[in-house]
C-alpha positions as CSV (number, residue, x, y, z in Angstrom):
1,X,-7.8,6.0,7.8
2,X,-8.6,3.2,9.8
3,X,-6.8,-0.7,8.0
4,X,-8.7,-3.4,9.1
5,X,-7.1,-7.4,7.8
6,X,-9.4,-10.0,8.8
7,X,-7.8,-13.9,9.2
8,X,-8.7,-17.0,10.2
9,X,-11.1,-18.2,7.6
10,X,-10.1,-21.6,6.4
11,X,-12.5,-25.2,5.5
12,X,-13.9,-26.9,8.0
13,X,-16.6,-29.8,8.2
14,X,-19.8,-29.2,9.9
15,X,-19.9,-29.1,13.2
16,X,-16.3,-27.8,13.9
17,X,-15.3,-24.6,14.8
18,X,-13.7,-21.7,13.9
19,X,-12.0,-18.7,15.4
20,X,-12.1,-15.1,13.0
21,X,-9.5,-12.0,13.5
22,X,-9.6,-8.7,12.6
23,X,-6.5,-6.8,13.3
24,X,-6.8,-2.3,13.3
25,X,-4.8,-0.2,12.7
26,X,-4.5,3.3,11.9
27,X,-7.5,4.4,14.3
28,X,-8.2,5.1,17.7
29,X,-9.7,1.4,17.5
30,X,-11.2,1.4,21.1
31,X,-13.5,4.5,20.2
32,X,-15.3,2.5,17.3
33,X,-17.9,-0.4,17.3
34,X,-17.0,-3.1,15.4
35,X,-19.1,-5.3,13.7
36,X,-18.8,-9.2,11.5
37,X,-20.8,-9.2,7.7
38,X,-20.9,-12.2,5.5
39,X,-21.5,-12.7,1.9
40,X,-22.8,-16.0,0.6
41,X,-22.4,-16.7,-3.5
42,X,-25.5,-15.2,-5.1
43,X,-26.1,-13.7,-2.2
44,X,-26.0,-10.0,-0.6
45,X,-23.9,-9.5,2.2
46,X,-25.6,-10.2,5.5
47,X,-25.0,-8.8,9.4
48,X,-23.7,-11.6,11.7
49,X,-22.5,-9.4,14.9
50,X,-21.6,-6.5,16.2
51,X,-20.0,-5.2,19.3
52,X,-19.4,-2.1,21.5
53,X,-16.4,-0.3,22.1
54,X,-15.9,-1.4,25.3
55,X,-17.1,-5.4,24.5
56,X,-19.8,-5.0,27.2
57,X,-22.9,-5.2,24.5
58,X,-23.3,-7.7,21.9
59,X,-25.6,-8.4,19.1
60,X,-25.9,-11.6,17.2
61,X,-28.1,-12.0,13.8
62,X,-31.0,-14.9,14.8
63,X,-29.1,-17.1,12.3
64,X,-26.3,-17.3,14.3
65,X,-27.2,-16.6,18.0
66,X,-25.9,-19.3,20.4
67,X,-23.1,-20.5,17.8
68,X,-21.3,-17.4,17.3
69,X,-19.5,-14.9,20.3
70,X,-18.3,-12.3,19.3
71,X,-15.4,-10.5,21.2
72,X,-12.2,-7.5,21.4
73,X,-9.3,-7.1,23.0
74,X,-8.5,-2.8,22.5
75,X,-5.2,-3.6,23.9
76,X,-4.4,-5.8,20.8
77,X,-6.5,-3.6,18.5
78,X,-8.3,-6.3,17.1
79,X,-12.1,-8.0,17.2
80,X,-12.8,-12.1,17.3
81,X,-15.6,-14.0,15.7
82,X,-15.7,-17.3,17.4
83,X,-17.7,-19.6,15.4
84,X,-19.2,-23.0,16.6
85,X,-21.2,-25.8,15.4
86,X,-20.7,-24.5,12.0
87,X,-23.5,-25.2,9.3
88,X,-22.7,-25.4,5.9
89,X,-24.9,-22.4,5.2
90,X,-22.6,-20.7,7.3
91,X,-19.7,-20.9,3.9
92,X,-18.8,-17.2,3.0
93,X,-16.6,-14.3,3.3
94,X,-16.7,-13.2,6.2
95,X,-15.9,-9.4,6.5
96,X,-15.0,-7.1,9.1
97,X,-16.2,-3.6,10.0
98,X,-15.5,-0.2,11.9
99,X,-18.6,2.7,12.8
100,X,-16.3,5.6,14.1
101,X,-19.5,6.7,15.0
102,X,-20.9,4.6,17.6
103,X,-19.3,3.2,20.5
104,X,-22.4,2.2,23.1
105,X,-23.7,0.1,20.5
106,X,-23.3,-1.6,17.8
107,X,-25.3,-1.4,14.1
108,X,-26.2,-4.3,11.9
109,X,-27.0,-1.9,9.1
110,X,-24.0,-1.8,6.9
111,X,-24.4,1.5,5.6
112,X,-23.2,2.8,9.3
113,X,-20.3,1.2,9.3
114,X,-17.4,3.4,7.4
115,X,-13.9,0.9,7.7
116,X,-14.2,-3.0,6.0
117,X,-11.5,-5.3,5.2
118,X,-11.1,-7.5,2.8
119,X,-12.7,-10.7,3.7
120,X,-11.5,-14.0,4.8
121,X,-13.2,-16.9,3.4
122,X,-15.0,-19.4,5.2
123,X,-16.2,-22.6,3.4
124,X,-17.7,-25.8,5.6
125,X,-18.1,-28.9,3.9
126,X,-21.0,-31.1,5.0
């Protein structure tokens, strides 16, 4: 059973930045892709990015592209979100995710994805 704690989250005011963490553990963590949901209020949850096993292929939702890099380090067993010029429609919990079944790329369908964490919270003030 693979544990996956997200941190990071915090307020911010548009414009700044943010950097997310998602510690594994549990897993053979450098055989899964890894992805980053989000969950507005009143909203359903939403893919932001995703990432191989090996960190070589990326994929960003259009909402997000340019801002948001996505990155792992297996030797630390843990997947980044960096997030820049943050929007205030960017405020949500942001969740974290493990597909023990993929490794050369990386869904954005969150039924494929079998690990989550708990969520961090991300709020940015305008």
């Amino acid at each position: 059973q693979v544990h996956l704690v997200e941190s990071g989250g915090g307020r911010v005011q548009s414009g700044g930045s943010l950097r997310l963490s998602c510690a594994a553990s549990g897993g053979p963590f450098s055989s899964y892709a890894m992805g980053w949901f989000r969950q507005a209020p009143g909203k359903e949850r939403e893919f932001v990015a995703g990432v191989s096993w090996s960190g070589g292929n990326t994929y960003y939702a259009d909402s997000v592209k340019g801002r948001f890099t996505i990155s792992r380090d297996n030797a630390k067993n843990t997947v980044y979100l960096q997030m820049n010029s943050l929007k205030p429609e960017d405020t949500a919990v942001y969740y974290c995710a493990a597909d023990r079944d993929r490794r050369l790329t990386a869904s954005s369908m969150q039924s494929t994805y079998d690990y989550w964490g708990q969520g961090t919270q991300v709020t940015v003030s305008s």
